[in-house]
VOLOVEX-339075 format. One record per residue (C-alpha): x, y, z; residue in three letters; residue number from 1. Coordinates in steps of 0.02 Angstrom, whole numbers, plus 50000, padded with zeros to 5 digits. Example, Ala and Ser with C-alpha at 12.3 -4.5 7.8 and 13.67 -1.06 7.14 Angstrom:
# VOLOVEX-339075
{x->50615, y->49775, z->50390, aa->ALA, i->1}
{x->50684, y->49947, z->50357, aa->SER, i->2}
# end
This chain:
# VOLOVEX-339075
{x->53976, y->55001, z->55850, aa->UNK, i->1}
{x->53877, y->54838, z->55765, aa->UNK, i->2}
{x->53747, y->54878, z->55628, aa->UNK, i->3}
{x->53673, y->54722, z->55540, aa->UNK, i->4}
{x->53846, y->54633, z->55546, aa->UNK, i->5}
{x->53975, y->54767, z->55508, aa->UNK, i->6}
{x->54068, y->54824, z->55649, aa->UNK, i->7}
{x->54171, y->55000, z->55624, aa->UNK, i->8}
{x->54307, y->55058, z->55730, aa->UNK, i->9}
{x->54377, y->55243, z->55712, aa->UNK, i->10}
{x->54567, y->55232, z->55755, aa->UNK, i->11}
{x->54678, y->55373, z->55745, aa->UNK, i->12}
{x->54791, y->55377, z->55618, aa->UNK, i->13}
{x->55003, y->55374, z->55662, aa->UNK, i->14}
{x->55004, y->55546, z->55552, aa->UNK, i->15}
{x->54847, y->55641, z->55579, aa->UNK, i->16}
{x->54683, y->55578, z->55542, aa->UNK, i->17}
{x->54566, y->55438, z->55565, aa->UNK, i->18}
{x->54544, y->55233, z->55473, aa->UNK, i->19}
{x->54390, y->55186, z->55466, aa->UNK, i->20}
{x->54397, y->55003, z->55479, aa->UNK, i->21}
{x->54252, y->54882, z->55416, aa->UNK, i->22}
{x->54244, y->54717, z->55462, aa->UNK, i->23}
{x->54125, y->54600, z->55388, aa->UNK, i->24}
{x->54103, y->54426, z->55351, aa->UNK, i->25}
{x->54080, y->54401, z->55154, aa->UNK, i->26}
{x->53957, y->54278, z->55057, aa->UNK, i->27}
{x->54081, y->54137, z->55051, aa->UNK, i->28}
{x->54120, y->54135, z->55233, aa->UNK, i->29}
{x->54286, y->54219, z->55215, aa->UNK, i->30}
{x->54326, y->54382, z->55354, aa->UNK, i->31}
{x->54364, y->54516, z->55227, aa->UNK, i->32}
{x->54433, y->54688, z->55332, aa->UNK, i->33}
{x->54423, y->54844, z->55223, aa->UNK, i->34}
{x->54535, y->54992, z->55286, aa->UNK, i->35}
{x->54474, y->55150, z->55210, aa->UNK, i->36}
{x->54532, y->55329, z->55236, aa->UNK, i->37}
{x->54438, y->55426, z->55347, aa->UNK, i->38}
{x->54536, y->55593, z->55348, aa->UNK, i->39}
{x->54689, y->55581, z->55261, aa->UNK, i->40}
{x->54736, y->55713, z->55123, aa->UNK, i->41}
{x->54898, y->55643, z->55079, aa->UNK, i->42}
{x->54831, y->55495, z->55013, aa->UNK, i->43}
{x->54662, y->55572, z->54940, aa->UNK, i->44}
{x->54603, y->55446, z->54800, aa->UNK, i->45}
{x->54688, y->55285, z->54858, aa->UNK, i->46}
{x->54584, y->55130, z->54916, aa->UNK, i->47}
{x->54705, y->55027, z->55043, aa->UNK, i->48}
{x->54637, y->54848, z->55091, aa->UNK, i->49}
{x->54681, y->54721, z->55183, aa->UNK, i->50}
{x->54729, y->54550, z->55103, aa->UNK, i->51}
{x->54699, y->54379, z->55210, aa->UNK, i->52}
{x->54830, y->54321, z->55082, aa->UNK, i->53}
{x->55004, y->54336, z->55066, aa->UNK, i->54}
{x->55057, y->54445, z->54943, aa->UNK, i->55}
{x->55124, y->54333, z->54805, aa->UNK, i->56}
{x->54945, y->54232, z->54846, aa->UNK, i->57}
{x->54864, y->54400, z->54822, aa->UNK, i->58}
{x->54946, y->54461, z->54654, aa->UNK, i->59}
{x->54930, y->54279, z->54605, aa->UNK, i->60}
{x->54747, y->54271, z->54622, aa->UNK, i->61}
{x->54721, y->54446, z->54553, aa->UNK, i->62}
{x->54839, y->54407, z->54398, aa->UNK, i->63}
{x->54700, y->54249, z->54380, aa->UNK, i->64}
{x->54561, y->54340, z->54382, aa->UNK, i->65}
{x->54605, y->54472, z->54275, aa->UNK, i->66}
{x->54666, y->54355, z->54120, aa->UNK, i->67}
{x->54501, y->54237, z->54130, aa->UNK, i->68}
{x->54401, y->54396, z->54123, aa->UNK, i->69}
{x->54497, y->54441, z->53964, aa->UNK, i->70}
{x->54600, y->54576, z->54063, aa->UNK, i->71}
{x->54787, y->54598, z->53992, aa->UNK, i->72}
{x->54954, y->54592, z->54111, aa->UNK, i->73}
{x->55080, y->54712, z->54063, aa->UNK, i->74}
{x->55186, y->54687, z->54198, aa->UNK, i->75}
{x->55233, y->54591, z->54356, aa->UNK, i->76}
{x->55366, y->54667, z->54474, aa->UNK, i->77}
{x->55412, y->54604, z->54638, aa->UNK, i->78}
{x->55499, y->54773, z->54708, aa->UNK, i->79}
{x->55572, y->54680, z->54844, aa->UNK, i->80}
{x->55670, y->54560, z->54745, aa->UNK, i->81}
{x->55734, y->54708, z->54636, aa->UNK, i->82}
{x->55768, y->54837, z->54787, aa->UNK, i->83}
{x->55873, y->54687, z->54884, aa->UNK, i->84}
{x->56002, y->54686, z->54720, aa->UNK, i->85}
{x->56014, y->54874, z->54749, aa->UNK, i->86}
{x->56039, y->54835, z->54943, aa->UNK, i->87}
{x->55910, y->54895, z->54996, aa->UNK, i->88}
{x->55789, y->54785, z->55116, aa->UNK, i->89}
{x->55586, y->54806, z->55116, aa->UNK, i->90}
{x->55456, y->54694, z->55173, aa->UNK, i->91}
{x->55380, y->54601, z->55022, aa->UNK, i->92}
{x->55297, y->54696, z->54908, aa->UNK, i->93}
{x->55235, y->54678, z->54713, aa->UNK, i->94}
{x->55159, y->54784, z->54592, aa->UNK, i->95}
{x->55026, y->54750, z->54458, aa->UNK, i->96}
{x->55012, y->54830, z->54292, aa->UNK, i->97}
{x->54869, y->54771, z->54185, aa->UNK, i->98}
{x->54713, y->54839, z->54085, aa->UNK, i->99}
{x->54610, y->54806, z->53945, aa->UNK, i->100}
{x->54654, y->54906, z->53787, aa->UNK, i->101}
{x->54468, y->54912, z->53737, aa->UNK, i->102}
{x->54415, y->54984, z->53890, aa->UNK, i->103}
{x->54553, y->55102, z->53928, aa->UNK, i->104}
{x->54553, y->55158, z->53734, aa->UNK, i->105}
{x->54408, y->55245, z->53746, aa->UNK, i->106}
{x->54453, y->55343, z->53910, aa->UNK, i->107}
{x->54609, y->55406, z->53810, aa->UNK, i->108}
{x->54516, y->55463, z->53665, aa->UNK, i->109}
{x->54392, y->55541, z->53802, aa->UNK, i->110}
{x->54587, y->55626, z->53910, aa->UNK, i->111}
{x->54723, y->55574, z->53825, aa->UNK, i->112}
{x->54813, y->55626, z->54010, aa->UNK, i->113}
{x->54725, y->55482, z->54089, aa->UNK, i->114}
{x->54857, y->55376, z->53979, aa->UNK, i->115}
{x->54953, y->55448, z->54146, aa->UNK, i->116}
{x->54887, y->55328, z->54263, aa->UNK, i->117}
{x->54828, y->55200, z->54119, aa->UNK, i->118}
{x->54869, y->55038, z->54119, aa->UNK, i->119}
{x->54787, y->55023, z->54284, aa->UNK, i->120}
{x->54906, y->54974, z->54450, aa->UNK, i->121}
{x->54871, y->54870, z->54597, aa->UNK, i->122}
{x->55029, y->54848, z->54735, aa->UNK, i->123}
{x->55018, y->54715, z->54873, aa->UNK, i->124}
{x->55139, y->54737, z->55036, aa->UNK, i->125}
{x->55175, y->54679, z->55191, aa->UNK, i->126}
{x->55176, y->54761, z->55356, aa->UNK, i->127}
{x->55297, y->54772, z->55496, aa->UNK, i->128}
{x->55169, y->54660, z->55589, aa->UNK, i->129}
{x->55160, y->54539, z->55438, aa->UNK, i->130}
{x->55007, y->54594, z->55377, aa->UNK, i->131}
{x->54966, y->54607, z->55192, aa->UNK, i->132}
{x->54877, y->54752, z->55111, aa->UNK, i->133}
{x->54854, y->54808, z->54933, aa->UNK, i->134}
{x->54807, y->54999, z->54864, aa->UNK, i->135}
{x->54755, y->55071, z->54715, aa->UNK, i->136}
{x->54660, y->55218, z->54638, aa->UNK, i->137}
{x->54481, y->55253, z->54680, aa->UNK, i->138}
{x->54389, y->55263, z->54510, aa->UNK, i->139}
{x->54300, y->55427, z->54573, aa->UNK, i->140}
{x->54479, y->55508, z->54604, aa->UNK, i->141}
{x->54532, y->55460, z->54410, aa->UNK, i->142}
{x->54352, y->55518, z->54345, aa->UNK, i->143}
{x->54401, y->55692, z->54438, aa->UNK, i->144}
{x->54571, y->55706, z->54426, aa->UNK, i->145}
{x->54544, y->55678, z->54205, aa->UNK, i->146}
{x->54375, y->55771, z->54215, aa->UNK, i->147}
{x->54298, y->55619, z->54126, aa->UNK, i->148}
{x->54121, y->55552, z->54119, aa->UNK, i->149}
{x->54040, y->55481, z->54232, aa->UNK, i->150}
{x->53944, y->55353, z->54126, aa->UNK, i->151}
{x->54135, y->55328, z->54053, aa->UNK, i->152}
{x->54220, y->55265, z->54210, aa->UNK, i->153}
{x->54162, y->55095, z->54249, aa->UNK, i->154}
{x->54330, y->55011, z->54188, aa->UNK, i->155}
{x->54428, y->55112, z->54322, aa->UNK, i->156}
{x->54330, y->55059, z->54472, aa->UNK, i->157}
{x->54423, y->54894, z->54538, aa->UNK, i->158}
{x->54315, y->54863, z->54690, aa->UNK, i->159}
{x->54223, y->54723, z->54634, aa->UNK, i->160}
{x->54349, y->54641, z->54524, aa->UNK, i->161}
{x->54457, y->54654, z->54692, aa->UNK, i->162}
{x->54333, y->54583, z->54794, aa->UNK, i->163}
{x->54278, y->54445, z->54673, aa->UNK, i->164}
{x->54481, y->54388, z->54651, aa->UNK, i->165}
{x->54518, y->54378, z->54839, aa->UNK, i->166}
{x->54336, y->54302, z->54886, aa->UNK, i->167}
{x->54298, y->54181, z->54774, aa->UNK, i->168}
{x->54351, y->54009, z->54775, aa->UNK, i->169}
{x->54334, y->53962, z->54596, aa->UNK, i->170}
{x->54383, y->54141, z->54501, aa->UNK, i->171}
{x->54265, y->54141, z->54370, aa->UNK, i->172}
# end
């Protein structure tokens, strides 16, 4: 199916289910695929994307973005490199744990249970057919799952600080 340039392909899902896959060429040129959940309860709330970067390159340029836009980085883990010294061997994947105290200050004084899944988190992987993805909470799923306001949640919803680090050249 082809609707003014966005192509989407239902594929059945391994465990049940359907992606909904989006392809579409971006402003700057660059093929961006987005891989959203069609039916899949399991993972209800999670926004999985697909990178054109590896995922250090990924983390890397989200890590950029995130301090020049005043954003703080709590934490940096590559979970491959600490799984291998337990023995145990996974494709590459890292995990991002950053926020802005501001921001997420207010939402606690608002819930303080949404400190649960404050700082925000962004993970990066690779596939068994080397391709890179990264997942993290849909803002909607936090506003429901803390009963917060709507007007309140615009520091939870990561799609266009996603889309701006891994589609822009300069990272302003």
């Amino acid at each position: 199916m082809h609707t003014c340039g966005i192509k989407v392909d239902k594929r059945l899902r391994p465990k049940g289910g359907y992606y909904d896959i989006v392809y579409q060429n971006s402003s700057f040129g660059i093929q961006m695929t987005e891989l959203r959940k069609y039916i899949d309860m399991e993972n209800a709330g999670i926004v999985t994307l697909l990178s054109t970067y590896t995922v250090k390159e990924t983390i890397d340029r989200l890590k950029q973005f995130i301090e020049k836009n005043g954003g703080t980085i709590y934490a940096r883990i590559d979970q491959q490199a600490e799984l291998r010294k337990a023995g145990i061997d996974i494709h590459p994947l890292e995990f991002l744990l950053f926020g802005d105290p501001h921001a997420g200050g207010k939402l606690i004084q608002e819930n303080t249970l949404v400190a649960l899944d404050l700082p925000l988190k962004i993970i990066a992987w690779e596939d068994e057919q080397k391709k890179v993805w990264l997942a993290y909470n849909q803002a909607s799923y936090l506003e429901a799952r803390h009963a917060l306001k709507p007007d309140s949640t615009s520091p939870l919803d990561l799609d266009k600080l996603i889309s701006k680090a891994l589609n822009n050249d300069t990272l302003s």
